[in-house]
N, C-alpha and C positions, 0 to 999 in steps of 0.2 A: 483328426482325432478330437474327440470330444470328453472333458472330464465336467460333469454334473451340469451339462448345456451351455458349457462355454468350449468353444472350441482354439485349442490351443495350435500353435505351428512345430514344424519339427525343432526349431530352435528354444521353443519352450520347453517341451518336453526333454530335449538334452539337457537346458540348466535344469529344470525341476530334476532329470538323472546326479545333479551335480556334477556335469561338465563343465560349468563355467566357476567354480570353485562354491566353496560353501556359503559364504555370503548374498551371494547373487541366487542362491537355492532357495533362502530362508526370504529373500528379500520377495522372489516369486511366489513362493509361499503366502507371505501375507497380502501381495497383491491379488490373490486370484477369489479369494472371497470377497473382496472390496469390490473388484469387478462382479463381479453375480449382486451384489447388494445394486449395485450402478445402474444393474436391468445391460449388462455388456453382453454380446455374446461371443466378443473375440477378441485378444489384445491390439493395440497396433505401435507402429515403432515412432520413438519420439527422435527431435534430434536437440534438445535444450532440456534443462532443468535449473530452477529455485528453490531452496530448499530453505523454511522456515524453521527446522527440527533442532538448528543451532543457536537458537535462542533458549536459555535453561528455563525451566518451569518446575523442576522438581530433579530427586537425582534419579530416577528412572528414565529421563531421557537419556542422562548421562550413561546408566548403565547400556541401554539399547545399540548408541552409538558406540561403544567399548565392543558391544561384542560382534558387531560389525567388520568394525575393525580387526578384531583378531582373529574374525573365518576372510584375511583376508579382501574384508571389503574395497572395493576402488572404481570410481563412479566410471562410466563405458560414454557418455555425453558430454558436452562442455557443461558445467552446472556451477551457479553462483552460490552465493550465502546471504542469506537476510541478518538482519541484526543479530548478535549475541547480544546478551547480558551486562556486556562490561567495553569501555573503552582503552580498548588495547593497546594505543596510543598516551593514553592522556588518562596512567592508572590511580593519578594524586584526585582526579575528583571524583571517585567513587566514594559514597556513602555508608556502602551493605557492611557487612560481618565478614570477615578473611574466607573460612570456609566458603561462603557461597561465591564469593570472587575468584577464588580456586575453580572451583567447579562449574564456571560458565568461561574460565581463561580455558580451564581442561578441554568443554565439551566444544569449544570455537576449533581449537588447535587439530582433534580428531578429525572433524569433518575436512581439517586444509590435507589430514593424511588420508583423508580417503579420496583424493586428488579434487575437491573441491576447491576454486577459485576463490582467497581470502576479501572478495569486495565489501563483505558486511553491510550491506544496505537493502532498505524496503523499496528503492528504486535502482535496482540493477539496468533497467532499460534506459537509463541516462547515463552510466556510466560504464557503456561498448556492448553492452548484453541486448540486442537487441532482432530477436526471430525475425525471417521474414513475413510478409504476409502469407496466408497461409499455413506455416509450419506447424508440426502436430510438437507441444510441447507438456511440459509435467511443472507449473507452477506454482507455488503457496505461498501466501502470504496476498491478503484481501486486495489492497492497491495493488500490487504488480501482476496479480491473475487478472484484474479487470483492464489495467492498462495493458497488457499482451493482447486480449482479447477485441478490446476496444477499438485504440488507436494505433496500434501496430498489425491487427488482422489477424495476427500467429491465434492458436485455437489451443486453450485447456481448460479443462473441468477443473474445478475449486479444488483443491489438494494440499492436506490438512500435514500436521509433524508425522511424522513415519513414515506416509506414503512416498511423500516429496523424495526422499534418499531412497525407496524400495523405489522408484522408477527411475531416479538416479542411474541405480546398480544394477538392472536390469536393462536399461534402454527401452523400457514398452509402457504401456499405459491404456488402461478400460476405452475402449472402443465405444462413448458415448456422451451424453451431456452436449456441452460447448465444442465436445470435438470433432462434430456431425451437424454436416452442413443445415439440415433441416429443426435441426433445436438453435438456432440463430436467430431466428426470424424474429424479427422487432414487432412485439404485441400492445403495447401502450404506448398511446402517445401522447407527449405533455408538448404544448405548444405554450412557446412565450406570446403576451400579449399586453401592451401595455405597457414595457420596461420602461422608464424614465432612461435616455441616452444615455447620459452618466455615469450610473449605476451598469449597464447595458455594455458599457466599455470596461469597468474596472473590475479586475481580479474576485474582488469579495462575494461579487455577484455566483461565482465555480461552484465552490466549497457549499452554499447558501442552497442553490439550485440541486447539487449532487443533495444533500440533506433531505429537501425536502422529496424528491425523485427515490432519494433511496426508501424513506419509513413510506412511501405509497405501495412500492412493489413489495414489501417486504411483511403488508399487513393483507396481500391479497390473496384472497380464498380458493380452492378449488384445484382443477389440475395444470399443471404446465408451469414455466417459467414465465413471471410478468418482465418480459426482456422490455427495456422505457426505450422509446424513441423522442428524442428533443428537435421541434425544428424553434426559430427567431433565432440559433446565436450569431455572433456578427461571423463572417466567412474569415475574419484575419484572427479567431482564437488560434491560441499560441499552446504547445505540450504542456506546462505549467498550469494553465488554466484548466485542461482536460485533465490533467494529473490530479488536481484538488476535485475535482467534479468526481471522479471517480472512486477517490478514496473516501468522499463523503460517504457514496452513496452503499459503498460497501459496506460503512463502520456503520450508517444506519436501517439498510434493509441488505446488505449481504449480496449485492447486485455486484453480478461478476460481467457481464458484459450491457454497455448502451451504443448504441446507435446518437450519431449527432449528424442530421440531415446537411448536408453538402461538406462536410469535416473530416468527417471518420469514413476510414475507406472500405467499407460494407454499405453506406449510405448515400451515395452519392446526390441520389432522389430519394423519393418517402416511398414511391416504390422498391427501389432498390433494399430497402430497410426493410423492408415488407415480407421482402420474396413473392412480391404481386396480390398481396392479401390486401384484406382492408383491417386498420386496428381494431382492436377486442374494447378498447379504450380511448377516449380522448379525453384529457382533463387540461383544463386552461389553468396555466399560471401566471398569475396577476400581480401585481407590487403584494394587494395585504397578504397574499400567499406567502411569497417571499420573505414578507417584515413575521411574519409567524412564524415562519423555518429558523431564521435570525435570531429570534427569541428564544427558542427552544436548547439554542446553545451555549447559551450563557446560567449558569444556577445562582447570578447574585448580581444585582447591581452596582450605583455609584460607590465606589469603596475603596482605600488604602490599595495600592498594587504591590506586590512581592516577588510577581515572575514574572518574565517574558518571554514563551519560547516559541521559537517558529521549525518547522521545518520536518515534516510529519504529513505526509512521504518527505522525504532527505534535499534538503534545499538544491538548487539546483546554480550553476553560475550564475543563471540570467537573475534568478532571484534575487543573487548578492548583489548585480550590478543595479537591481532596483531598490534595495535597502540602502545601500551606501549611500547617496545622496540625502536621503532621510536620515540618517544617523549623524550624518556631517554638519546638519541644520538643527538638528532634538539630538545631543547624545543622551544616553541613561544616566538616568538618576542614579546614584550612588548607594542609595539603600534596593534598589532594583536589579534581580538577580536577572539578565538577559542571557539570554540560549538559545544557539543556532545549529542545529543537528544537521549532518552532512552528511558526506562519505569523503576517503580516503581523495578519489582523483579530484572532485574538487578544492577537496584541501590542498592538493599540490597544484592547481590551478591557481586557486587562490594567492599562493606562496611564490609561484615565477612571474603573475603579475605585478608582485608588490602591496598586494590587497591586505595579505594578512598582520603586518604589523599593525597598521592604522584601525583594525575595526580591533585590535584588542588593547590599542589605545584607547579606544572610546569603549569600553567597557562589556565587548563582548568574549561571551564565553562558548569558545565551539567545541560541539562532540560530536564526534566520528565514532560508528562499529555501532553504537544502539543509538537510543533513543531516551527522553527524561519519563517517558510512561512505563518503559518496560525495566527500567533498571534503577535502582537506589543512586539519584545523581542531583535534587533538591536540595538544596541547603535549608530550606525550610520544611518541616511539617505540618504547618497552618497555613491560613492564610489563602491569597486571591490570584490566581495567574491566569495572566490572558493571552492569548492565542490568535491568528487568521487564519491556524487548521482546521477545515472542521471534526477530524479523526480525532487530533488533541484534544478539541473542544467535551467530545464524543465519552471519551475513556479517563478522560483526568480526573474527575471526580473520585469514581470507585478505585482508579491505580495508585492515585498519590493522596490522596484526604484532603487535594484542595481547592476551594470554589473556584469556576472557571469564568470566565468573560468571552464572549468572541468577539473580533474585528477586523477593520482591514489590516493591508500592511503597516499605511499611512496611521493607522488609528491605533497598533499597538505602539510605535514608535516615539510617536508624542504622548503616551499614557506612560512607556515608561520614562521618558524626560520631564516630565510632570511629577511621577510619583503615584498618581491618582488615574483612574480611567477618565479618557477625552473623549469625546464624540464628534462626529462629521454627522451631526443625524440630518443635511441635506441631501447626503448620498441615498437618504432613505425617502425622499419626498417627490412627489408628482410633480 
């Protein structure tokens, strides 16, 4: 059966009867012109969901979710939660006005009654959520649709607040985009050339490359998805590394899936990435390319430091196990607010190894459930904070009013034992 050229199954048509209660009615409802805008002509069934929609933005999300809930909403999938608003652990270091800490405690709490999974993180695929290759899923939120898609294979189209929890409650999802084998195929391809070793082995280089890779695709004209194909990276990149590469690339051209030639499991070859085409594109990237992407993420120079916050996507163990040592040799400075954003299971990793007394000896401050861009959690309003996210580097400006820095790990660490911003600028030389 077909309603206005999409064609639905009998299972649709029963919940659109409201067989499957009122929620899941309203929830089809608005999915089915998102599909026809999508260019769908059919739904298809998922078996995961992320849902970005519990993060508060206004109280209209708030109301959406309430009335979900009371036509009996309750998700039919396993489905995670992205950040909320507030840390629901650790409610002494919120910032905001009471009312709005209400109503992002509220809109968190709804979604865990609409049987969603309380993980609160932008990296649910580090913390058990993890689709297989292949699997058709419904995720939102920029980093974890690109990492799904990317480095774990699973397949979904970009999926914004509301839809995320209408496919939730539904189990189904627009029959198109990312989640059809033939819109995959890797059309640009950026080849390293030149990388100085160094530079070539360490982390800062992820986030740098995702940046510059993402505002190429994201300024490209015409029809189709510029999906990047990356070949030089070393073969022993590590999740972490693909994690910052993809959150860059999303925060700066909205690049939901890349291709990394012998890494990522779509690519094994440049054919493979291909689907046996030849690219639409080839663009070499060179160190001054690089050293230009690097620049573009910082809005202020040598200056007084205020912030330090890492972890944006959500730090990961291995992360911690590579800060520590750095913190044990530079701890922060005292007037240096340091900030380590996480989730819940690392935090309790962190807590059976022994890890966590010692890094808040040394003057870190961790949050769990959000993040310092999206929720009132600065103790300053001025002022210079530096990062080796490039997502943070990306949004901190316009979210919190204050100049950003970017760097490595290594290079925020000793800036905030300093006080001041430091520089390794050999990591940046030939």
């Amino acid at each position: 059966m077909a309603t206005n050229g999409l064609r639905l199954s009998e299972a649709d048509r029963a919940m659109l009867a409201g067989e499957r209660g009122d929620a899941a009615r309203l929830a089809l409802r608005i999915l089915l012109p998102m599909a026809r805008i999508y260019g769908a002509e059919q739904l298809l069934d998922i078996e995961h969901a992320h849902v970005d929609g519990v993060l508060l933005h206004g109280e209209s999300g708030l109301d959406f979710a309430e009335r979900l809930l009371a036509a009996g909403g309750r998700v039919v999938v396993p489905t995670t939660l992205n950040v909320g608003a507030y840390d629901l652990l650790h409610p002494e270091i919120y910032q905001g006005d009471e009312q709005t800490a209400a109503q992002a405690q509220r809109l968190m709490q709804v979604y865990v009654e609409m049987g969603c999974e309380p993980m609160f993180t932008c990296a649910p695929y580090q913390s058990g959520a993890r689709p297989p290759f292949g699997a058709q899923i419904a995720w939102a939120e920029s980093n974890a649709i690109v990492f799904a898609n990317s480095v774990l294979g699973a397949r979904t189209q970009r999926y914004g607040d509301f839809i995320d929890i209408c496919c939730a409650l539904t189990g189904r999802a627009p029959a198109c985009g990312l989640h059809l084998t033939e819109n995959r195929r890797g059309r640009w391809l950026f080849a390293l050339q030149g990388i100085p070793p160094r530079l070539l082995m360490d982390s800062v280089l992820y986030p740098v490359l995702g940046y510059l890779v993402g505002a190429a695709c994201g300024a490209q004209e015409g029809e189709g998805e510029a999906i990047p194909i990356i070949t030089g990276l070393p073969p022993q990149t590590n999740e972490d590394q693909l994690k910052a590469l993809g959150a860059a690339a999303a925060s700066s051209g909205a690049v939901a899936l890349f291709h990394a030639v012998g890494i990522t499991p779509e690519a094994n070859t440049l054919q493979d990435a291909t689907q046996g085409k030849k690219p639409e594109q080839t663009i070499a990237v060179d160190l001054p390319a690089l050293r230009r992407a690097r620049d573009q993420l910082s809005t202020v120079g040598t200056a007084q430091l205020d912030v330090v916050a890492l972890g944006s996507p959500h730090f990961s163990l291995e992360e911690f196990a590579a800060l520590r040592p750095l913190l044990e040799h530079h701890p922060p400075h005292s007037d240096v607010d340091f900030i380590v954003c996480t989730h819940r299971i690392v935090l309790a990793a962190l807590q059976q190894r022994g890890w966590l007394g010692p890094l808040k000896e040394l003057g870190v401050r961790l949050v769990v459930d959000t993040c310092v861009v999206v929720a009132p959690l600065l103790r300053v309003q001025r002022g210079v904070l530096m990062t080796n996210s490039a997502k943070f580097a990306h949004y901190t400006p316009g979210n919190t009013g204050l100049g950003v820095v970017f760097g490595s790990l290594e290079e925020c660490v000793r800036s905030a034992h300093e006080g001041r911003i430091w520089r390794d600028e050999a990591l940046w030389q030939a």
